[in-house]
Every structure is written in structure tokens, then in C-alpha cells.
NUZAGU-493789 format. One record per residue (C-alpha): z, x, y. Coordinates in steps of 0.1 Angstrom, whole numbers, padded with zeros to 4 digits, always signed. Example, Ala and Ser with C-alpha at 12.3 -4.5 7.8 and 13.67 -1.06 7.14 Angstrom:
+0078+0123-0045+0071+0137-0011
//
This chain:
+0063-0129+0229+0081-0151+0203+0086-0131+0173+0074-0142+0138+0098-0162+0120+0111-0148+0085+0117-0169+0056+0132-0150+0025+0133-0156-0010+0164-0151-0030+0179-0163-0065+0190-0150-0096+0161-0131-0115+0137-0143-0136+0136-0175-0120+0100-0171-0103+0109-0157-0067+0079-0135-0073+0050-0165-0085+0059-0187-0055+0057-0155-0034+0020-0150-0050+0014-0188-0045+0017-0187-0007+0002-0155-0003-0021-0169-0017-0031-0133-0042-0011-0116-0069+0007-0093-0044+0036-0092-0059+0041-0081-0098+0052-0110-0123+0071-0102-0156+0087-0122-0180+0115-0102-0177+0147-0098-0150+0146-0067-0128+0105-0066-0120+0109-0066-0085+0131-0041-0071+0122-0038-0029+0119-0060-0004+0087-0072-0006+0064-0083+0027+0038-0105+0034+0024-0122+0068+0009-0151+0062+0006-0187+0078+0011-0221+0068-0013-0255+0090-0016-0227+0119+0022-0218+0120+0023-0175+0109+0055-0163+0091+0062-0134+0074+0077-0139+0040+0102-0113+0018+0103-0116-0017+0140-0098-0030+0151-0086-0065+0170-0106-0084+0203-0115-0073+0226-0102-0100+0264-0106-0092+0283-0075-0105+0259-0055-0125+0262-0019-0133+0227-0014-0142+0212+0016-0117+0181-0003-0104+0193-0038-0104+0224-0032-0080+0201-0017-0053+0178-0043-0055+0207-0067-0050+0215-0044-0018+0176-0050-0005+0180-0089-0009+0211-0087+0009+0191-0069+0040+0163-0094+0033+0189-0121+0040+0203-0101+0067+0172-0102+0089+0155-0138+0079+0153-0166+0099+0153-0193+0067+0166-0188+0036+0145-0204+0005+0173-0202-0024+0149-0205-0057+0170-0218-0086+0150-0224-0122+0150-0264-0129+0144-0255-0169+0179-0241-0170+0197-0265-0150+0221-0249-0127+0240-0220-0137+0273-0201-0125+0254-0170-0107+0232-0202-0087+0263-0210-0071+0277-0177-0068+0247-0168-0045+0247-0202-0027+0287-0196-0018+0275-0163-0007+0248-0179+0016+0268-0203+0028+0297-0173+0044+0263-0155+0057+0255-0190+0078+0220-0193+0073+0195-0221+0076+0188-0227+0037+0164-0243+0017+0171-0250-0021+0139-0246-0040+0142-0261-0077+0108-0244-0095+0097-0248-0131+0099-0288-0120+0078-0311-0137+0084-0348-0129+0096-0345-0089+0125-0368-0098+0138-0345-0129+0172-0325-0125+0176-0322-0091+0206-0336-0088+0227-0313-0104+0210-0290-0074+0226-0314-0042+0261-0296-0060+0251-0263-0042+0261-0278-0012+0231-0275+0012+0216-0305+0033+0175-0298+0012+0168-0298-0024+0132-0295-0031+0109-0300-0063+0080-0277-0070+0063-0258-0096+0050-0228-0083+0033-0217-0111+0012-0244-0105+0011-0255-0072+0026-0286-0072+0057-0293-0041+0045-0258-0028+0028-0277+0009+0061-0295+0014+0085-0269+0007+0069-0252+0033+0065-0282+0058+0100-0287+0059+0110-0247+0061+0092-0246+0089+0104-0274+0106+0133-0259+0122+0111-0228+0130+0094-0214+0162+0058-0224+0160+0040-0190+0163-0002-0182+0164-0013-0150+0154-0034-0138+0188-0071-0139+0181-0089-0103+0185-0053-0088+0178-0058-0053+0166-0052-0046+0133-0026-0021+0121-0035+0014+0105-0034+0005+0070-0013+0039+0052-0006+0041+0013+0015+0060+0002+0007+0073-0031+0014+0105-0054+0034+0112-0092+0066+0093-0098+0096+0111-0076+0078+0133-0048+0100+0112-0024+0076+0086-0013+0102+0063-0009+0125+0079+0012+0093+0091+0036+0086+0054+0040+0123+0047+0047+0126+0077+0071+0093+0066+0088+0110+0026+0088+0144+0040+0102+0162+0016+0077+0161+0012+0037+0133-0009+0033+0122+0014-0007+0150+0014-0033+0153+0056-0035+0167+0065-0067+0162+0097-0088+0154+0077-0120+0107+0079-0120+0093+0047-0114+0117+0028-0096+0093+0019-0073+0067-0009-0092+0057-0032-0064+0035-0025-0037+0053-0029-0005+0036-0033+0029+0059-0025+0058+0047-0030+0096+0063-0001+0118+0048+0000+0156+0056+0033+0172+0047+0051+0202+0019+0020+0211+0005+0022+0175+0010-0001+0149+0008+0010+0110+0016-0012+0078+0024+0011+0048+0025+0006+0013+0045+0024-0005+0033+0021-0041+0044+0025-0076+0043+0064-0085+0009+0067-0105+0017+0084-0142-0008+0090-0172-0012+0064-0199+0007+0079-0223+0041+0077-0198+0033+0044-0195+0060+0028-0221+0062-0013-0204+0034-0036-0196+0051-0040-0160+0041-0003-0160+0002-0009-0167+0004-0033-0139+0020-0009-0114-0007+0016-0113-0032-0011-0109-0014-0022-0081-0013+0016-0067-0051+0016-0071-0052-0018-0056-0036-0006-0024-0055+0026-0021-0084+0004-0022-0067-0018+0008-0058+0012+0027-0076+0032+0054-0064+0061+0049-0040+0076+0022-0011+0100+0023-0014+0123-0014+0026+0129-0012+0032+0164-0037+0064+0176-0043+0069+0210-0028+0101+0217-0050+0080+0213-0081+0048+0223-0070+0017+0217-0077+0007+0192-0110-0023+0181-0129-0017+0147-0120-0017+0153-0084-0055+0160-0086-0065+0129-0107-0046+0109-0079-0061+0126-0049-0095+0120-0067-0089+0082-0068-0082+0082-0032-0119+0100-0026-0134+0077-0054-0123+0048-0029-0136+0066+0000-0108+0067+0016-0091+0090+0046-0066+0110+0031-0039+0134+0043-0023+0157+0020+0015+0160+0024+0035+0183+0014+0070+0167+0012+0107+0180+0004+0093+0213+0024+0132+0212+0034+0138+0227-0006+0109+0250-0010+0115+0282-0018+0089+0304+0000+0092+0281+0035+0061+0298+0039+0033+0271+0049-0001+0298+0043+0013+0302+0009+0015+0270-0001-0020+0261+0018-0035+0281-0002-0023+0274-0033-0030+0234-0022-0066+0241-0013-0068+0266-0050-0056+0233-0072-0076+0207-0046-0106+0225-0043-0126+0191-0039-0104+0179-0009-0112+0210+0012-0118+0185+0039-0082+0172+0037-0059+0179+0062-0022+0195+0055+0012+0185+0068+0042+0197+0054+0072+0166+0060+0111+0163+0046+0123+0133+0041+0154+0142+0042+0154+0161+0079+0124+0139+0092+0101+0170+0097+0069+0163+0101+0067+0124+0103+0053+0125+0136+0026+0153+0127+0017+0129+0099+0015+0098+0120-0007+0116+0144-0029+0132+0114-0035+0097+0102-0048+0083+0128-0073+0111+0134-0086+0111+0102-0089+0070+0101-0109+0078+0133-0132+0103+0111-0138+0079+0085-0153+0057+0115-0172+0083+0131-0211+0075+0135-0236+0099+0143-0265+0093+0164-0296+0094+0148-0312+0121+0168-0282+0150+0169-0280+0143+0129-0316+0150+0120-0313+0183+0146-0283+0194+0125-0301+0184+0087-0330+0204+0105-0313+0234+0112-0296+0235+0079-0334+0234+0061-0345+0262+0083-0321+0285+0074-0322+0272+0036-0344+0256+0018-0337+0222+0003-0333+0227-0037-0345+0203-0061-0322+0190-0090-0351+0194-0114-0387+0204-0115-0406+0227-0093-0415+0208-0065-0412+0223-0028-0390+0203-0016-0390+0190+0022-0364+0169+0044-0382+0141+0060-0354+0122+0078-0318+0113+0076-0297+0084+0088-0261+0070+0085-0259+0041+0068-0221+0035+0070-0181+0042+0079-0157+0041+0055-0171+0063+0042-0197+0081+0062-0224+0074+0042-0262+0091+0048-0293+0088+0032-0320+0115+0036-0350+0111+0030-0377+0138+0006-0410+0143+0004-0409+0139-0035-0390+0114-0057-0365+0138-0065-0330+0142-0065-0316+0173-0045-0294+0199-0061-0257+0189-0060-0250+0225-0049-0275+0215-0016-0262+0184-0011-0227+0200-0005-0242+0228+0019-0257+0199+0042-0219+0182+0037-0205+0211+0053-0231+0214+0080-0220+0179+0088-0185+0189+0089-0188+0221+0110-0209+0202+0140-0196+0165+0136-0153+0168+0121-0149+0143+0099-0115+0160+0092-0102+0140+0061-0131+0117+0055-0150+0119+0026-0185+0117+0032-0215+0101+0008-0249+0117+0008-0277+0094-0004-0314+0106-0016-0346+0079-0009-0378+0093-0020-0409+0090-0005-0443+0100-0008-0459+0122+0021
//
């Protein structure tokens, strides 16, 4: 099987790697600031162009011997982004003409012996400034605005020229979608670069180095998974830039585009506030979730009962999540996780048959009577169904229009759960009223 091209984008920053990367993706995947250093990883997309599928990287900006902390690892992640493409789209800024650090980069493209594309954005008249561009020394300069569109369909006519026409199999099956998500610096980085096998995150010590959402495709073991590894979700008050605002957005975003989520807690710091307003976000969605305990490598108790307990006292409303304790650092526990995953995606599937789930809701009224949420009325179960997956979803049916008491409806959730799993999955329980 032919694999799918790469095409990377690289420049200095600020000169709208990011917008043209939301332009062919075609949604605002990746976050746009006004100013340099937004993007920091390696940022992934597969996408497709009059039938011919890509995948495209977005890089940080390209700054050429820069002591600031962030921005020279983000250099390194465009240097691996150009490492591993196929095509590489040089973006320059047509606004500010062409500037030392443009050819700096283009010299340094030129020694790596790439295919590249110059890209001349913030163009617009087609004609206007280019030629200054033809100076970098590459064979294609190209015109565009991708803020609006404009030189965006021939830009990628031409990149793809020279590339292996490759169609996306139909009925393919798609990859377990995983988010990583959690407080700024629990490691979720480094678990996504441990499960990866190379340093797809920039890690750093310094909280919220991470602001994009990443997706990252790892097949393993005859499974295919696409992480994203999000920005680390803080309260408002910690949030000091607008880039900021947008990051946890984004993090909600992906939780929403996720099948299952892995609530990454710190087991060096232990347990935090914020931990449980993020694992309730992930069952707001109605997502899968996993809890894992990472950095288990620097605990100081090493003993896993302990800290079970003490996950379960501060998570009381994820009883039904699952526990694996992972190091980034040693790789402990990655498999576990993997494998927990994909059993509790398979939960969040799971349908009942009609018949077996009204035996079990039956059982549950014999040995307890259904409890109203007001009023006096003797309540009776008349019927229950699923509705949906993801997540199971059931309605049951009373006998009065009357909502049951919340303290019921969690008793016939853990009937559920004792004859049917759903290890991980939250489940929604549904009142319709009838008169009998």
C-alpha cells in the first residue's frame, strides 16, 4: 500500500502557516494568534484535495537562533516535520516583502534536499511582489491569500503534482479516537510521545506549553488510535492571554471529538480540584473515560489500593471509571492503557436487547420500589428501552407523569452496571410518562 504523502508547512512565525493550515482543513483546527510563537507542535491533519488524500503538518515558527524556552523546541518539531515530509510548502508573508530569516530557512531547505514550494500569503493582486520571492532560489513561487481563499486550489494543484496519487479505502475503519486531557503539567505530553516512540509534543516543565490540539495516528498491535494531546485545561482566573481562552476551548473541542478520554492526574502532586471539573467535562460529553494515574514512577506510597482509594474518595461520580497507573518516563502501563481504552470505547457501544434489560429494570423494582421525585404517587415501571451508544442512553417508562428520584435512578444505573459492564461508559437514564 502506497503511503500517504506529507506536505509540511514551515516559515518564519507570524506569517499565517496556521490560517492556510485551517483553510485546507477546511475547520479552525489549528489556533490563530496575532502574535509569533502560537503554535508550538507539530500539528496533523489528513485531509484530501480533487480525490488525492495527504496528510498535512503545520510547524512552529521557524526562528533562527532564539533563546526563548518554547520557541527553540518548536523550531526542533519543524525541523522533524521537514524531516519526514514528502513536499515542503515554504510560507513567506508578501506584506513584508522578503526578509533575512526567509532566506535563512530557504538555504536551510535547500541542504535538507526537499521538493519545495514557495507560498507567498497575505497576496492581493496575483502579480504583486513575487518577484523578490524567485530570489529564494526554488523552481515555484505561488500567490495566495489564505485568509481568504484566494491561490489556495492551485497551490495545492501544483504540490501535488509531483506526488503519489493516493484514495482513502472506502469502509476503512476508523481509528480509536483518545484525548488526552488533564491540569497543565501531569505529563500528558511525554505519555503521547512515549505512546508515539518519537517527540511528536514539545515537553517542557514551564504549564501550558502545550496550546494546540494535536491528533497523532499510532497503529499498534493491529489497532489503530489518533490521539490528541490537548492544551492542559486551567481555571479562568490562570488564564492571563486570549491564546489561552482559545486553548481550553480547543481541549473541550477534542473531548467532544473523542471516543474515549484519558483524565491524566499527577501522582507526584496528587489529587486537585481541578482534576474533578475536568473529569466532569469528559462525562458531560458522554464520553468513555479512563482515569490514569501518571508519573506512578515518583509516587511516594507505590501503593496502587492507596491511591485507588483516594481516586475513587475525590471522583466519587466516576465510580464507573476504570484505573491504570502509567510513567511516562519508564513506559509502565502504556499497554494496560491502550487495552483499557478500547474496552471501554467498546462499553460506550454496548446495546442491550430489549428483553434482558426490562428482566433486569424488573428485578431491581421487585426488590425496591421505584421512588418518585415529588408527590405521593405509587410509582410503577412500565417498560424500558435503549435509545442510544455513546452514551448508553435508556428511557423508562412510569405509570405517572413523574420524574423518579435521582437517588433511584442511580440504583437502576448500577443494576445496569452489575449485569451488563459498561466499565467506563457513562450511561443516561431518561423518564417518559404515561398514563395506565
Amino acid at each position: 500500500m502506497i503511503p500517504i504523502p506529507k506536505i509540511a508547512l514551515v516559515g518564519r512565525p507570524n506569517v499565517g502557516k496556521s490560517t492556510l493550515f485551517n483553510r485546507i482543513c477546511g475547520r479552525r483546527k489549528a489556533i490563530t494568534d496575532g502574535r509569533p510563537g502560537s503554535t508550538r507542535d507539530r500539528n496533523y491533519a489528513q485531509t484530501s484535495w480533487q480525490g488525492s488524500a495527504f496528510e498535512l503538518i503545520d510547524t512552529g515558527g521557524l526562528l533562527l537562533g532564539t533563546d526563548d524556552p518554547l520557541l527553540g523546541p518548536a523550531a526542533q518539531q519543524a525541523d522533524r516535520a521537514i524531516e519526514e515530509a514528502d513536499l515542503v510548502l515554504l510560507i513567506v508573508d508578501g506584506r513584508s516583502g522578503l526578509m533575512p530569516d526567509d532566506r535563512a530557512i530557504a538555504a536551510r531547505l535547500r541542504r535538507g534536499g526537499k521538493k519545495v514550494l514557495v507560498a507567498v500569503n497575505k497576496v492581493e493582486d496575483d502579480g504583486d511582489g513575487l518577484s523578490e520571492f524567485a530570489a529564494l532560489g526554488f523552481d515555484q513561487v505561488h500567490a495566495l491569500s489564505a485568509e481568504h481563499g484566494r491561490g489556495v486550489g492551485d497551490l495545492l494543484d501544483a504540490a501535488l503534482a509531483d506526488l503519489p496519487r493516493v484514495e482513502l479505502p472506502e469502509g476503512e475503519k476508523a481509528p480509536l479516537r483518545i484525548a488526552l486531557v488533564g491540569r497543565p503539567n501531569v505529563g500528558k505530553s511525554s505519555l503521547l510521545n512515549r505512546f508515539l516512540g518519537e517527540e511528536r509534543a514539545v515537553v517542557s516543565p514551564i504549564p501550558g506549553t502545550t496550546r494546540d490540539a494535536v491528533d497523532s495516528l499510532l497503529e499498534r498491535d493491529g489497532h489503530r488510535y489518533l490521539f490528541v494531546d490537548t492544551a492542559g485545561i486551567r481555571r479562568s482566573r490562570h488564564l492571563q492571554e486570549n491564546v489561552d481562552h482559545v486553548s481550553v476551548v480547543q481541549s473541550r473541542r477534542a473531548i467532544d471529538r473523542a471516543d474515549v478520554a484519558l483524565l491524566i492526574l499527577d501522582a507526584s502532586e496528587g489529587l486537585r480540584e481541578m482534576d474533578a471539573t475536568i473529569g466532569g467535562y469528559v462525562h458531560e460529553a458522554g464520553r468513555g473515560i479512563v482515569v490514569v494515574v501518571n508519573k506512578w514512577d515518583l509516587s511516594d506510597t507505590g501503593k496502587t489500593k492507596a491511591m485507588e482509594t483516594r481516586v475513587r474518595d475525590s471522583l466519587k461520580f466516576l465510580s464507573y471509571a476504570p484505573i491504570v497507573f502509567t510513567s511516562a518516563k519508564t513506559g509502565k502501563g502504556l499497554a494496560g492503557a491502550l487495552k483499557t481504552a478500547r474496552t471501554v470505547h467498546a462499553a460506550n457501544l454496548l446495546r442491550v436487547a430489549t428483553g434482558p434489560l426490562n428482566r433486569v429494570i424488573a428485578k431491581a423494582a421487585e426488590r425496591h420500589a421505584p421512588k418518585a421525585n415529588k408527590g405521593n404517587h405509587a410509582v410503577r415501571i412500565l417498560f424500558a428501552t435503549q435509545i442510544g451508544v455513546a452514551p448508553p442512553t435508556f428511557v423508562v417508562s412510569l405509570n405517572h407523569p413523574v420524574d423518579l428520584h435521582f437517588s433511584y435512578k442511580r440504583y437502576l444505573e448500577n443494576q445496569l452496571r452489575e449485569e451488563f459492564g459498561f466499565e467506563g461508559a457513562p450511561i443516561v437514564l431518561k423518564v417518559r410518562t404515561r398514563r395506565h
